[in-house]
C-alpha positions as a Markdown table, in Angstrom:
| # | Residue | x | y | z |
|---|---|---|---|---|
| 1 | Unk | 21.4 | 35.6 | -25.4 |
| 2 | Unk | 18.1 | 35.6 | -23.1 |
| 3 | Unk | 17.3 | 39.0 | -21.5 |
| 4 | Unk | 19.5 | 40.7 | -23.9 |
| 5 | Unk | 18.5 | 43.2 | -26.4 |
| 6 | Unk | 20.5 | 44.7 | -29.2 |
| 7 | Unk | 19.8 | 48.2 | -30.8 |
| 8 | Unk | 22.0 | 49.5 | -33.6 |
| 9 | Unk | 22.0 | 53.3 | -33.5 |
| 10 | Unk | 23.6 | 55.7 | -36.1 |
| 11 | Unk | 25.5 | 58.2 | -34.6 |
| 12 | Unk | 25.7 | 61.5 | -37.2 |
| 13 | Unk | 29.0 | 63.2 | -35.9 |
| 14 | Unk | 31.9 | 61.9 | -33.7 |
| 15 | Unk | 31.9 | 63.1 | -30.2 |
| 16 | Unk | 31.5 | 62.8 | -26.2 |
| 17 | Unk | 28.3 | 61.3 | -25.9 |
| 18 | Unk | 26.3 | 61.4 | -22.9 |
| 19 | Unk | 24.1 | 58.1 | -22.6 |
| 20 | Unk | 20.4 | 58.2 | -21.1 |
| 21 | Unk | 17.5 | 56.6 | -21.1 |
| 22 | Unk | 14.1 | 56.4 | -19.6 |
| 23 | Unk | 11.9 | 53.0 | -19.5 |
| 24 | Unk | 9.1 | 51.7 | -17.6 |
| 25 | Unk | 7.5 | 47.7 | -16.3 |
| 26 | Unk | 4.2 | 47.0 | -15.6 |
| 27 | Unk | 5.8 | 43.9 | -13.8 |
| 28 | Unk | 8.4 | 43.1 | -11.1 |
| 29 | Unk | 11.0 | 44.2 | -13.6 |
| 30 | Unk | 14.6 | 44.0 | -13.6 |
| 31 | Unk | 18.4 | 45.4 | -13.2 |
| 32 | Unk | 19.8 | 45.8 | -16.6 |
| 33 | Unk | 23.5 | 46.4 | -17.5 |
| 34 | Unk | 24.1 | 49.1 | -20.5 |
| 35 | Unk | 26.8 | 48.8 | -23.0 |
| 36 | Unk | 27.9 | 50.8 | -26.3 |
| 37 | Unk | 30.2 | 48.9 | -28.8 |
| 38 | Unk | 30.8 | 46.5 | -25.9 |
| 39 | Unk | 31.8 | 49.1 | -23.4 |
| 40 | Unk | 30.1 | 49.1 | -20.1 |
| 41 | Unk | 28.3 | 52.9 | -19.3 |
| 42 | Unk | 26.0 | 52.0 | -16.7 |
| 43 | Unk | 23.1 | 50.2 | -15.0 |
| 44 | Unk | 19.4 | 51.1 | -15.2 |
| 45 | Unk | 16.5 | 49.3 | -12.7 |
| 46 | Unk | 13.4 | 49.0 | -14.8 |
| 47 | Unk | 12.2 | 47.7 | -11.4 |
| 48 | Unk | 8.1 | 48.7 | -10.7 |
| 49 | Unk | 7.2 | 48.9 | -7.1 |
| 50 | Unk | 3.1 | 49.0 | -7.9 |
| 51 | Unk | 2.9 | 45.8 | -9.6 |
| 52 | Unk | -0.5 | 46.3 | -11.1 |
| 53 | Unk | 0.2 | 49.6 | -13.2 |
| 54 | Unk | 2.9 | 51.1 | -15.8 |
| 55 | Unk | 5.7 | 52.6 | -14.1 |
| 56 | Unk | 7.8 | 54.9 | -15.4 |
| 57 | Unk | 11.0 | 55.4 | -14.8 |
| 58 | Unk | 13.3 | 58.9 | -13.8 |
| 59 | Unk | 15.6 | 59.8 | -16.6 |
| 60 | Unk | 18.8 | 58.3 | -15.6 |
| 61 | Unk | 21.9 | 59.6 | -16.8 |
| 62 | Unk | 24.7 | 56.9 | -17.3 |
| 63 | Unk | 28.5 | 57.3 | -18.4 |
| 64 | Unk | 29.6 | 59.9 | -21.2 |
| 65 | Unk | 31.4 | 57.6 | -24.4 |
| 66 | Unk | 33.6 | 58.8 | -27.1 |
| 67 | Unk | 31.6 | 57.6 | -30.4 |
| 68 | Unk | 32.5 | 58.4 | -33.8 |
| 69 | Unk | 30.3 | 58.6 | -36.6 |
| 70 | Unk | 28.5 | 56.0 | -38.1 |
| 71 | Unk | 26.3 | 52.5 | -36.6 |
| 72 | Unk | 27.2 | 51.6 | -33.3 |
| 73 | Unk | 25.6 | 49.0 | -30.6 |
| 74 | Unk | 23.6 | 49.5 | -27.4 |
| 75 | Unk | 23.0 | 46.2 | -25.4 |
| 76 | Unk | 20.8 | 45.9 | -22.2 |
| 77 | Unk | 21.5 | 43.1 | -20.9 |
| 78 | Unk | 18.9 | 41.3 | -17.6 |
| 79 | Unk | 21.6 | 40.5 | -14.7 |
| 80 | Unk | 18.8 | 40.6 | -12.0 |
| 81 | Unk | 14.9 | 39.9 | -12.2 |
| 82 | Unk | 12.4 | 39.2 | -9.3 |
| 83 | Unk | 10.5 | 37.1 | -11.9 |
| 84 | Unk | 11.8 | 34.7 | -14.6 |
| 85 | Unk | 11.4 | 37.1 | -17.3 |
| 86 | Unk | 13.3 | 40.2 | -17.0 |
| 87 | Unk | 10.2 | 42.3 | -18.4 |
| 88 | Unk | 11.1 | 46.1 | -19.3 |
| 89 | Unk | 9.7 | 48.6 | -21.8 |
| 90 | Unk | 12.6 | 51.5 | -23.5 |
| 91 | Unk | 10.8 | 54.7 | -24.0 |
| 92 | Unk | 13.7 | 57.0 | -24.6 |
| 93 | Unk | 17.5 | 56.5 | -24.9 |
């Protein structure tokens, strides 16, 4: 799907988790959606209001998800861009 990306994570022991994540553009950026195993926790803007230098994003705190142990999904997914190409760098999630 364009302006999606897909990261499997292995989660070592079933809990609450509490899902963040901290990115950055050195473009116009975009809105992204967040979801774990196909459930929705939140929205992060990777949007950079300089233009002509990295920007990093605050730490951004989304929705807290039961996981158990073992792989699961994370999916950003681009549902808003200023440019074509919904350019945005994960640093930490």
């Amino acid at each position: 799907m364009k302006n999606t990306l897909g990261i499997s994570v292995n989660i070592p022991f079933e809990s609450d988790y509490s899902i963040s994540l901290i990115g950055g553009s050195s473009s116009g950026g975009a809105m992204y959606s967040i979801f774990v195993d196909g459930v929705y926790v939140g929205d992060h803007s990777f949007y950079n209001p300089n233009y002509d230098s990295f920007h990093y994003d605050e730490l951004n705190t989304l929705n807290t998800i039961h996981l158990t142990e073992g792989e699961h999904e994370v999916l950003m997914r681009a549902r808003k861009s200023i440019y074509s190409t919904a350019y945005a760098q994960l640093d930490t999630l």
